[in-house]
Residue frames as qw, qx, qy, qz and C-alpha x, y, z in Angstrom:
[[0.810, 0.068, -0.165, -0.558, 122.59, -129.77, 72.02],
 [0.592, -0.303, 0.746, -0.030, 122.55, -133.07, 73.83],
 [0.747, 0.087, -0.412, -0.515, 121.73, -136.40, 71.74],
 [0.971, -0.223, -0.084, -0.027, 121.68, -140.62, 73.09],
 [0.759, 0.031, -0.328, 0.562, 125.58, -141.00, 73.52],
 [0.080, 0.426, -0.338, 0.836, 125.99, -138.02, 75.79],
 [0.156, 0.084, 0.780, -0.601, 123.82, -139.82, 78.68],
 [0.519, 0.217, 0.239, -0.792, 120.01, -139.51, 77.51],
 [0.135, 0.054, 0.952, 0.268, 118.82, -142.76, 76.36],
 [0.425, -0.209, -0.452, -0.756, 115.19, -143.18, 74.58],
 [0.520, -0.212, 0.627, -0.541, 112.70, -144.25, 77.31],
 [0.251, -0.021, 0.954, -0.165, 111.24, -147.59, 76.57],
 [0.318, 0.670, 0.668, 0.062, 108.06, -146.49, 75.44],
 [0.022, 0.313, -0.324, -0.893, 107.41, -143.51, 72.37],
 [0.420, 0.647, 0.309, -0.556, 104.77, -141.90, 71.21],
 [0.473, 0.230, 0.687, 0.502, 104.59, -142.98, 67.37],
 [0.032, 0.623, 0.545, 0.560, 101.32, -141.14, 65.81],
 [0.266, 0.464, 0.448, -0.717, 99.12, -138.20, 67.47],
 [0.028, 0.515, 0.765, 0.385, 95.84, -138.04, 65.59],
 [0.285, 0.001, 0.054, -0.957, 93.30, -134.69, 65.69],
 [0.027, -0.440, -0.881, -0.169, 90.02, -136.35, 66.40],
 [0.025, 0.783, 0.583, 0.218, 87.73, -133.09, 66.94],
 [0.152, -0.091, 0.060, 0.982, 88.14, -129.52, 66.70],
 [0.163, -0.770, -0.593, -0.171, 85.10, -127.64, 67.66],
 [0.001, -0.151, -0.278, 0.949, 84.52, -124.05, 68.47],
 [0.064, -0.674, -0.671, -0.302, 81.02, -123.04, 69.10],
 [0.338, -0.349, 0.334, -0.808, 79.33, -119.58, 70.89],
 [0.122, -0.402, -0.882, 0.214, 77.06, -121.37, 73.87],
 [0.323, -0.453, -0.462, -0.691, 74.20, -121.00, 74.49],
 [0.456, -0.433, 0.466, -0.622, 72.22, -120.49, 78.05],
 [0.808, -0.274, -0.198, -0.482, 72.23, -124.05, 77.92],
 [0.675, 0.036, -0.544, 0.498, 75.12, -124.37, 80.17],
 [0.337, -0.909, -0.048, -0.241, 74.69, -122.66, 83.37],
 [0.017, -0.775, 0.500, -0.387, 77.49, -120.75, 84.99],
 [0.474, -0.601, 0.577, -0.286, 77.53, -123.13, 87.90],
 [0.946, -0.038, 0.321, -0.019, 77.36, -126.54, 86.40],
 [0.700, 0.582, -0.148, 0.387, 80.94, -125.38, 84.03],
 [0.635, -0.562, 0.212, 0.485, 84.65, -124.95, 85.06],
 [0.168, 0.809, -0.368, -0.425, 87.00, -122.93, 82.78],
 [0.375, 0.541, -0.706, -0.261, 88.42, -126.34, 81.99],
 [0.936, -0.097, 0.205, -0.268, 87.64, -129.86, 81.65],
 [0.285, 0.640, -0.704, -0.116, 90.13, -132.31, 81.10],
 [0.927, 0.107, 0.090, -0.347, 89.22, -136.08, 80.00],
 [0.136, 0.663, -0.724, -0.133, 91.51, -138.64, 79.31],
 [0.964, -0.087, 0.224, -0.114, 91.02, -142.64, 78.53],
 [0.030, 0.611, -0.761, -0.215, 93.18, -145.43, 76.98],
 [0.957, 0.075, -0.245, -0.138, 93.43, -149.01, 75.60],
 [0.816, -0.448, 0.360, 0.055, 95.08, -151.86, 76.69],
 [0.052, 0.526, -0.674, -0.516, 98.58, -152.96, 75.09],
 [0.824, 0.378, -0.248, -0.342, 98.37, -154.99, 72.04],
 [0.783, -0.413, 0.465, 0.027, 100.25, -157.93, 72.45],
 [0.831, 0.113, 0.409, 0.359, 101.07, -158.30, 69.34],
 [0.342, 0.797, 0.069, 0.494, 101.59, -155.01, 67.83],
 [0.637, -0.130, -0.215, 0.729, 103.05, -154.14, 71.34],
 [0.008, -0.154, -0.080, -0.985, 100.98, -150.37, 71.09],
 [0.005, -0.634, -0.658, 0.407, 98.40, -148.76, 72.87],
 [0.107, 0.481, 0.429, 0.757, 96.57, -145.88, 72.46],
 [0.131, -0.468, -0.578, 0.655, 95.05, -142.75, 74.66],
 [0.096, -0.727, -0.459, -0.502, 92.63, -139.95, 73.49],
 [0.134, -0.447, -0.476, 0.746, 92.58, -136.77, 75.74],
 [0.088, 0.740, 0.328, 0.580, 89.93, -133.76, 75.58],
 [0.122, -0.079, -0.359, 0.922, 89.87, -130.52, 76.58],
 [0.050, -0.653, -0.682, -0.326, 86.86, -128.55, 77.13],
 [0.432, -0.125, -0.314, 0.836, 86.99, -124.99, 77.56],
 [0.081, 0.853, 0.490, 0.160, 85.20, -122.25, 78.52],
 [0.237, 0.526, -0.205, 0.791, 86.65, -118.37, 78.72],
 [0.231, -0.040, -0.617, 0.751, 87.83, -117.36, 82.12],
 [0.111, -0.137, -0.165, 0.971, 85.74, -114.62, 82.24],
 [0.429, 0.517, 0.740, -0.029, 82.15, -113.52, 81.55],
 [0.077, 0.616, -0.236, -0.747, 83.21, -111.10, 79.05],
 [0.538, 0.219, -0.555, -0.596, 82.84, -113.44, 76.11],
 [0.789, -0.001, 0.257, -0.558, 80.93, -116.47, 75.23],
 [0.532, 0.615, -0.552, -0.182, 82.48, -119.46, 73.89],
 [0.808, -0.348, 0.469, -0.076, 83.10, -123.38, 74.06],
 [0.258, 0.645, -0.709, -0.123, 86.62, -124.89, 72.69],
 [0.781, -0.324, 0.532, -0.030, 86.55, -128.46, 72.62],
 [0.408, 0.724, -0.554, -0.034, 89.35, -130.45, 71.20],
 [0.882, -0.291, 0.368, -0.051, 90.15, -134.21, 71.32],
 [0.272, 0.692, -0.656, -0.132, 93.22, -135.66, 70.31],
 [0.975, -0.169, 0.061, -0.130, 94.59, -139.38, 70.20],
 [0.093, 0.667, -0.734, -0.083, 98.45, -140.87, 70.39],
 [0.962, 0.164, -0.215, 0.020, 99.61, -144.64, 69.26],
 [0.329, -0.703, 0.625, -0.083, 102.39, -145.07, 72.01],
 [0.830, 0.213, -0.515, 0.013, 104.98, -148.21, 71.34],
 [0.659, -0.665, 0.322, -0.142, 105.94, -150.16, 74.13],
 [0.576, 0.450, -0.680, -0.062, 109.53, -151.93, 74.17],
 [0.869, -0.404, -0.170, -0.229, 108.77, -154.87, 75.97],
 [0.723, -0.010, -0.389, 0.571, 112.68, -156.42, 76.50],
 [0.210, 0.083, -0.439, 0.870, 113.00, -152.61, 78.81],
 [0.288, -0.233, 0.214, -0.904, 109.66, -152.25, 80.15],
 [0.167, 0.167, 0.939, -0.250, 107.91, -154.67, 82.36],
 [0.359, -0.289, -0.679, -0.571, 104.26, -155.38, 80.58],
 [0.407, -0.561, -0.573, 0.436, 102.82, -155.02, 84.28],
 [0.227, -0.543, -0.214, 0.779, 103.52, -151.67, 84.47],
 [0.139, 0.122, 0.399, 0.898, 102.37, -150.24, 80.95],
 [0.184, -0.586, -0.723, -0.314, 98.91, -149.72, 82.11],
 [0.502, -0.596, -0.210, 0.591, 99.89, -147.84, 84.90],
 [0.350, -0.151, 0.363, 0.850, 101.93, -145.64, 82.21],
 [0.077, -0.380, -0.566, -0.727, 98.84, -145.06, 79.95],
 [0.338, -0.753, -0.565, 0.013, 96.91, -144.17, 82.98],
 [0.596, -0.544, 0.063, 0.587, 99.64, -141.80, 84.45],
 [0.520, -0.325, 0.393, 0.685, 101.97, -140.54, 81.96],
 [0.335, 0.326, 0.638, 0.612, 100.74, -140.91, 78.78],
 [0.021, 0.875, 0.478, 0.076, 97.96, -138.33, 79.10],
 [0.246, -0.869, 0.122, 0.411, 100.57, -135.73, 80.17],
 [0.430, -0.226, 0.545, 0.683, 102.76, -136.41, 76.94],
 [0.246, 0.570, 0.539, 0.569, 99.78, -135.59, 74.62],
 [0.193, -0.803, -0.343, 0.448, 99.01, -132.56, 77.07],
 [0.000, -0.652, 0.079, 0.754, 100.95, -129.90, 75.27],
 [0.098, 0.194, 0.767, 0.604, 99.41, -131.29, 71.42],
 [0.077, -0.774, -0.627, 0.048, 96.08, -130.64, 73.42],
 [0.111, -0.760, -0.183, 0.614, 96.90, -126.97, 74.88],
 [0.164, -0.122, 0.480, 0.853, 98.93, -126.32, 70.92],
 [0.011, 0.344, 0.911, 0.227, 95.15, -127.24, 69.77],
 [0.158, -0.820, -0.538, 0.113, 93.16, -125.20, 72.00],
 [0.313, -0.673, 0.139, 0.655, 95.30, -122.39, 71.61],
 [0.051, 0.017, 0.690, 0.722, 94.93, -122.42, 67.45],
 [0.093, -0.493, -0.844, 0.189, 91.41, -122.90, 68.06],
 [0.127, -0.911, -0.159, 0.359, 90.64, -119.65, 69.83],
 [0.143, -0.486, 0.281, 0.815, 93.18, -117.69, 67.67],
 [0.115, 0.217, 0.808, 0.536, 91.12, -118.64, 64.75],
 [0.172, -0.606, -0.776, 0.025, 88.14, -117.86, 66.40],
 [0.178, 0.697, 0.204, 0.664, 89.16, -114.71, 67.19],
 [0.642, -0.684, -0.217, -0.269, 88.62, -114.87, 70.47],
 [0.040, -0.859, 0.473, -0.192, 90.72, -114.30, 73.56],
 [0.724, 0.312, -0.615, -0.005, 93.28, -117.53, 73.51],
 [0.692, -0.634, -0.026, -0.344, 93.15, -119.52, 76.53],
 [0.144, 0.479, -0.839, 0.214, 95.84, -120.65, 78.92],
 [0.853, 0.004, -0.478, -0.210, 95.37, -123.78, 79.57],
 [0.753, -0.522, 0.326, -0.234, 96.50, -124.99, 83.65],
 [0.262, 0.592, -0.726, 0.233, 100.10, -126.74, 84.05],
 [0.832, -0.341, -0.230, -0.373, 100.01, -130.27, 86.05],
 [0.268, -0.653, 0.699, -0.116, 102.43, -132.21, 88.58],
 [0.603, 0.402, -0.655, -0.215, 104.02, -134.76, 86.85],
 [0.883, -0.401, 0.222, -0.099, 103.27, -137.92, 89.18],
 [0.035, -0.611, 0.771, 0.174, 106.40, -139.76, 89.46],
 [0.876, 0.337, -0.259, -0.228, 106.98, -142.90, 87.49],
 [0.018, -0.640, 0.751, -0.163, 109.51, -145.16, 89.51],
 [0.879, -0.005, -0.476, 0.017, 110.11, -148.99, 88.88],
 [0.620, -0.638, 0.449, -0.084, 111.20, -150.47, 92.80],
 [0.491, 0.369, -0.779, -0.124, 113.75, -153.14, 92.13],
 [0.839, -0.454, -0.002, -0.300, 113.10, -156.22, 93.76],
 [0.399, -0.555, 0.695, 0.224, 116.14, -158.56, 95.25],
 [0.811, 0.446, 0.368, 0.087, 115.54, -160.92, 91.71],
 [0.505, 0.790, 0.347, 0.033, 116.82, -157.73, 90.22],
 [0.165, -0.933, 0.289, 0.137, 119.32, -156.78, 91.89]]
């Protein structure tokens, strides 16, 4: 078990809070048609940084429907995180970028734990939830920096 003195510093910015903001299982009804749903929606916003508190904030949802037309059933499930930004290691230019980018993929597996508690409650068969490619996240140096 690594920890910070064995090479792996803390990144600059960290996820403080995650909030549950809705948990929702319903059966649908025929008032979604087949073609106008995907098995999975995935939604994702953010605010801008606080300047003085130095924290944003992002909200993803999911919105699922079962693979299959064997059952009937819509899982949505929105979550929110309170990310801190340390400003002396992370240009304030780039944190918007981050909360567009990044952040949404750190609350990603709070969302899939979610939808995946969801449907086991529900009784129903528990959905996997689609795996994404981390975009990279690379500061260029300029000569200033070097």
């Amino acid at each position: 078990m690594g920890s910070k003195d064995e090479g792996f510093g803390y990144h600059p910015i960290q996820l403080r809070k995650i909030e549950v903001l809705e948990l929702n299982f319903s059966k649908y009804s025929d008032d979604v048609e087949e073609k106008d749903r995907s098995h999975f929606n995935f939604m994702h916003a953010h605010s801008a940084l606080d300047q003085e508190t130095n924290f944003f904030n992002v909200k993803v949802r999911a919105e699922v429907y079962p693979p299959d037309l064997e059952e009937e059933y819509k899982i949505v499930v929105e979550i929110a995180g309170a990310f801190e930004v340390n400003l002396e290691s992370f240009d304030v230019e780039h944190v918007d970028s981050f909360a567009e980018k990044n952040a949404p993929l750190i609350l990603y597996p709070f969302l899939r734990e979610q939808v995946f508690g969801v449907a086991a409650r529900a009784g129903v068969t528990t959905p996997t939830l689609p795996l994404f490619q981390i975009p990279p996240f690379v500061l260029s140096k300029t000569k200033q920096d070097s």
